[in-house]
N, C-alpha and C positions, 0 to 999 in steps of 0.2 A: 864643250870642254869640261871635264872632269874636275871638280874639285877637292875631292877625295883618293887618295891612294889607301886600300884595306885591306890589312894581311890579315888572312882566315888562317888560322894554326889547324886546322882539321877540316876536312867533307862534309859539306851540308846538304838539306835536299836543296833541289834547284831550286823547289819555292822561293827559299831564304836568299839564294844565290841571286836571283834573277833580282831579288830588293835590293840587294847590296847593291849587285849592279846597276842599278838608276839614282844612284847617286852616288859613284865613284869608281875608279879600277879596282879589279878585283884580283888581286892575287893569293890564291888556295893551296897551301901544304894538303897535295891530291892524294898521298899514300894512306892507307888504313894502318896509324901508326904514329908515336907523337913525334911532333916535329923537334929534332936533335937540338940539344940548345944552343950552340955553336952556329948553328944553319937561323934557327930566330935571330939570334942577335946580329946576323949580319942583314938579315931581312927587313928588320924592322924601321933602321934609319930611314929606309924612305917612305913610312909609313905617316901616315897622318891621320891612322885610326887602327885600331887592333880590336880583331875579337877572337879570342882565346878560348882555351878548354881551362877547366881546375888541372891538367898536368903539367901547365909554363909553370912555370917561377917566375914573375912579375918583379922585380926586386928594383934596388936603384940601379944595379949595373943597364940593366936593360935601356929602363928609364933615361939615364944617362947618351944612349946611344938614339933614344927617340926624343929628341926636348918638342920636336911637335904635337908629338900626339897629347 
């Protein structure tokens, strides 16, 4: 069992991918293209870890809607 859920906001190589995945789910924003921020922040609630690009906005809203990560 999983103890991590990971929202990826962009495509990695699988390298990075296949690490993520040995230690938690993996859900990947798959389009070449940043992920709308509307679509993050409904995303991220069930997140218990984010790794982002420098084009999220990280702010308190976000924040707000993630108190676990």
């Amino acid at each position: 069992m999983s103890t991590h859920t990971i929202l990826v906001t962009r495509k990695l190589p699988e390298e990075a991918l296949v690490l993520l995945r040995s230690v938690g789910d993996l859900h990947v924003w798959e389009r070449d293209e940043i992920i709308p921020r509307q679509t993050l922040l409904q995303k991220v609630g069930a997140a218990t870890a984010l790794l982002c690009m420098v084009t999220e906005c990280i702010d308190n809203e976000l924040l707000a809607l993630a108190p676990q990560l």
